[in-house]
Structures are given as C-alpha cells and as structure tokens.
C-alpha positions in Angstrom: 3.1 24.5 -16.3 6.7 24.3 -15.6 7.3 20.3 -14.7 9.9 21.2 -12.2 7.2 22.7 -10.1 5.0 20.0 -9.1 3.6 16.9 -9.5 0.9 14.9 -10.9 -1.0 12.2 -8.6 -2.6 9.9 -10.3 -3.8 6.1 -9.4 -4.4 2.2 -10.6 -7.9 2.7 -10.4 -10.7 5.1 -8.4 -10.7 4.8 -4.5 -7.6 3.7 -3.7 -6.7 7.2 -1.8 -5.3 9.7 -3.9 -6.8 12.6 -1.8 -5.4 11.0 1.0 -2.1 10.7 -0.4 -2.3 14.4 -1.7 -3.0 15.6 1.7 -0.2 13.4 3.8 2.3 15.1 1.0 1.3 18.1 0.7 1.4 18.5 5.0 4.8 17.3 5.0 6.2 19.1 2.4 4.2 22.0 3.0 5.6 22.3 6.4 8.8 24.0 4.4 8.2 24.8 1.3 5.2 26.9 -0.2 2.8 23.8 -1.4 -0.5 24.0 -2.8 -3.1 21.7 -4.6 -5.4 21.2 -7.8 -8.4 19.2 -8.2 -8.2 19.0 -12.2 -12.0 17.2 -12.1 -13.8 16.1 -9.1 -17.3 14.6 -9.5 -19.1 13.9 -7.1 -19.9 16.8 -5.6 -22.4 18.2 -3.0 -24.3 21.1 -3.2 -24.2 23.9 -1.2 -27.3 25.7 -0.2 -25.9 28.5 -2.2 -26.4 26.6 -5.3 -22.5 26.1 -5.3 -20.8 22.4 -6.2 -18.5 21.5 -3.3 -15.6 19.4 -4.0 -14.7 17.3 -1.3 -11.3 16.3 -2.3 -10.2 20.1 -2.6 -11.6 20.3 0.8 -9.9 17.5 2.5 -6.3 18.6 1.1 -6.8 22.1 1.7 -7.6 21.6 5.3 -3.8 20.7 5.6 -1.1 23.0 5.4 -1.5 23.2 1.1 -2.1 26.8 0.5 -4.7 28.9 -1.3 -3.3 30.7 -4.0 -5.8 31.3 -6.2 -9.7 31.3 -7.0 -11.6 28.5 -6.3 -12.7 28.0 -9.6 -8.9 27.8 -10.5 -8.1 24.9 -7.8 -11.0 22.9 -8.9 -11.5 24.0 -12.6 -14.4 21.1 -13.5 -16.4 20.2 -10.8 -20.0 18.1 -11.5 -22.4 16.5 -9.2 -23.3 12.7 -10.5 -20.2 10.5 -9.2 -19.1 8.7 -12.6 -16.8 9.1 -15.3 -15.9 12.8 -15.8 -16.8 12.6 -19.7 -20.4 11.3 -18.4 -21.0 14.0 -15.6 -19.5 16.7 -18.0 -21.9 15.5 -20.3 -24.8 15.8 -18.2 -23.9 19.3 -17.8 -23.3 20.5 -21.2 -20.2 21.4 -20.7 -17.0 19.7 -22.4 -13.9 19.7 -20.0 -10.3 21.5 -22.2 -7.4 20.4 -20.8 -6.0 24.1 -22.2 -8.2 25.7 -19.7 -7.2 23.1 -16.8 -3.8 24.0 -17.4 -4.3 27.8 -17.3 -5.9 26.9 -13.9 -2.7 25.3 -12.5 -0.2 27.6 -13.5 -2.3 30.8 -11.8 -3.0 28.6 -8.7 0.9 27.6 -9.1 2.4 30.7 -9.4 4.9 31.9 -6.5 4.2 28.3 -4.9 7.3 26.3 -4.6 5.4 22.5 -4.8 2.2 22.2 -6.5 -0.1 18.9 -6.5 -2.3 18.3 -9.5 -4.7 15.6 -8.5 -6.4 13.2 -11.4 -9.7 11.0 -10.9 -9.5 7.5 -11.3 -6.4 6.0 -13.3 -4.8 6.9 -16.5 -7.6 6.2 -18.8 -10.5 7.7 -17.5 -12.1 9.5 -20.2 -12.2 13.2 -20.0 -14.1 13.4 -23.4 -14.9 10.8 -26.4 -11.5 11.8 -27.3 -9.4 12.5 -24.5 -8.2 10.4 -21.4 -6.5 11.6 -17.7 -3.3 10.5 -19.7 -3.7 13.1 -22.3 -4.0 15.8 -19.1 -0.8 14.4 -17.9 1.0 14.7 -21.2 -0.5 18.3 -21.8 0.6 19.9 -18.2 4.7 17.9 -18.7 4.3 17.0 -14.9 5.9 13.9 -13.2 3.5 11.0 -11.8 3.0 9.8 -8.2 1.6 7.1 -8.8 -1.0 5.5 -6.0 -1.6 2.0 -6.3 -3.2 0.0 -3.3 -3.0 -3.4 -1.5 -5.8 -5.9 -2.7 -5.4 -8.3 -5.2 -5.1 -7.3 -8.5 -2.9 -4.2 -7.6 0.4 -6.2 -9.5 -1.7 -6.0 -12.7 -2.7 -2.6 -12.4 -0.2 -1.5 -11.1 2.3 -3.0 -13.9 0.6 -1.8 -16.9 -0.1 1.7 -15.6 3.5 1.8 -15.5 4.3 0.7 -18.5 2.2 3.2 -20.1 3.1 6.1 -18.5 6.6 4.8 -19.4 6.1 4.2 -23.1 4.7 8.2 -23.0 7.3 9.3 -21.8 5.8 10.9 -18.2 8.3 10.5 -15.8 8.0 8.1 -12.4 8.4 10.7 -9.5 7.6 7.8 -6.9 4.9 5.5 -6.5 2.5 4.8 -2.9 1.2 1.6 -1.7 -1.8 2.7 0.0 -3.2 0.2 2.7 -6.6 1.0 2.2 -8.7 -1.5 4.3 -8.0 -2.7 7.5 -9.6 -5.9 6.6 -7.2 -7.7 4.0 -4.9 -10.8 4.0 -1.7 -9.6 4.8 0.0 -12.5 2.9 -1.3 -11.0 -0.3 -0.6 -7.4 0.3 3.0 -8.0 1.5 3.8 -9.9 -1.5 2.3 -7.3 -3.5 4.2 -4.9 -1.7 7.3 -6.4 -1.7 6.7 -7.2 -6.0 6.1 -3.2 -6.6 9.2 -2.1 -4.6 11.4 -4.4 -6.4 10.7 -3.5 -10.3 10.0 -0.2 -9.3 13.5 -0.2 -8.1 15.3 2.6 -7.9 12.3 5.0 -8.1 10.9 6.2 -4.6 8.3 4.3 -3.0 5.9 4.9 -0.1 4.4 2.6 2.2 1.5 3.7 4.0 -0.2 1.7 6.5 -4.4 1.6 7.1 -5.4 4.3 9.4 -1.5 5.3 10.1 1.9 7.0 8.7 5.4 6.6 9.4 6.7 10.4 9.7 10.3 9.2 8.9 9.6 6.9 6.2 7.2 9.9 4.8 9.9 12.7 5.2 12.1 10.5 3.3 9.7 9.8 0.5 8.8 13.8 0.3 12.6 14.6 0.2 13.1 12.2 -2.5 10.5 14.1 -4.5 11.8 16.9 -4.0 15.2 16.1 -4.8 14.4 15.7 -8.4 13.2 19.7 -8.4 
C-alpha cells in the first residue's frame, strides 16, 4: 500500500476511541477529498441473523462520509466474535490472520480513494499470532501512525513508550489525539497530561478532543496537517 495514501490509527491501549477518532477524520477530510476506511481486525462482533459477523467499528465510520469502495470482506478482512486478543479469537476460529492478505484488502478498498484510514485493535503489541504483533501490520502496509492516546492517568507512560517504539521502527508520527474519553475525570491530571504530550511531541500535529464534543477549527487544522504531508 502506497504510504502516501493513508494512514494508520492505532492507540496506547484498547478503548480509548480509535473508531471514534477514525470517524471525526475521516468526516472532515472526507468532506473534500475521496476517504475511505479499514477495519484490519475487529473482534467483537455480533451476529447477524444471516449467520454474518457484524463489525461495529466498520459500521460506526462508515455511517460518516468514508466511502465504500470495495467488498465488505475487503474493509474488514478478519472479523471474530469473542471480544479478546485477535491471536485468541482467530484462534478459536481456526483461522490464522496474514498480514499479506490484510494488505491486499487495503490496497483494493484503497484504490481511486484519495485518503484511506487503516484502523488497528488495541496498541502496538497486540498479538495478531504467536509470532506477530499490530506493530508488524504497521511495518508491513509502510503507513504513517495516528496515534490515539487518552486522558486518565497512566496515559504519559503509554503514551511515551508507544512512541518511542514506533520511532525506533522507523514508522513515521503523522499526529497524535488526546482523546477525552470520560466525562468523569480530574481535570488537573488530564491537563497536565495534555499539556506533557503536546510538548515532546512537539512539532508533530496534535489533536485535542474534548468528552462528548469537537472543535471544527481545531479539527480542520489537525486534518489539513495530515494531509499536508501527502
């Protein structure tokens, strides 16, 4: 997949809203430029009376402006019903999950799109197989990082070291999202946290967004930053 094309989000840890993020970008930017999305794994899923998985996060993005460009299976290449660790739910299934195959997936859902969003579970080293971790899937598709880290305590330390690593890989920092995620947290904390990411992140983009809210300037900024390194 062409790394000039899109952009992989990823996150300090699971539930810190990386769908949400994916679909606040991918409305903004797709309000001018052909955007789509992938789901590389989601667990998790419901059943459909049809006997088919639903992914919910592929559901939630796509009910934006991202596009459809592509098969279903090709927007949500691995999709399992326990919610845990991808390498456990692919397990259950009998299925191992190729990061060649979820790379065929994104370039036929990307092709003749302008943006696309490649969407992770969990952080950098969720296992995708005894072998193989979300990192490895970043590495393999040569896309830059969002990174989405959130407001409660611990964030700094998650937040560092994922950087770090993706650093010492060589995957490139497109901009990283403070996510407010509760509306229920001391303020004093997440503003210093805040303010601590945005200074030794410095001069890479960052994002802001608060609980329940976004600011359309602020976001339109951060989107145009992305795409300014297309």
């Amino acid at each position: 997949m062409n790394r000039h094309h899109g952009f992989f989000i990823t996150g300090t840890d699971t539930d810190i809203g990386k769908t949400h993020v994916a679909r606040i970008l991918a409305d903004t930017i797709g309000s001018t430029r052909k955007t789509t999305y992938v789901k590389s794994v989601q667990t998790g899923c419901t059943r459909h009376e049809s006997g088919v998985l639903r992914a919910p996060d592929y559901y939630h993005v796509m009910a934006g402006l991202a596009r459809v460009n592509g098969a279903y299976e090709q927007h949500v290449p691995y999709r399992f019903e326990p919610a845990c660790s991808p390498h456990l739910a692919a397990g259950c299934a009998g299925e191992t999950i190729s990061l060649a195959h979820i790379r065929e997936c994104c370039f036929a859902v990307s092709h003749g799109m302008d943006i696309t969003f490649v969407e992770g579970a969990g952080g950098i080293f969720v296992p995708l197989s005894e072998t193989t971790f979300m990192i490895d899937l970043i590495v393999h598709l040569s896309l830059p990082v969002v990174l989405v880290t959130a407001s409660r305590l611990g964030t700094l330390n998650h937040t560092f070291l994922t950087l770090r690593v993706l650093r010492e890989s060589n995957i490139r920092i497109a901009g990283v999202v403070f996510n407010h995620c509760s509306r229920n947290e001391d303020r004093s904390i997440s503003d210093d946290n805040c303010r601590m990411i945005r200074t030794h992140i410095h001069p890479v983009p960052f994002l802001e967004l608060p609980y329940g809210r976004t600011d359309e300037t602020e976001t339109k900024e951060f989107c145009d930053a992305l795409c300014g390194q297309i």
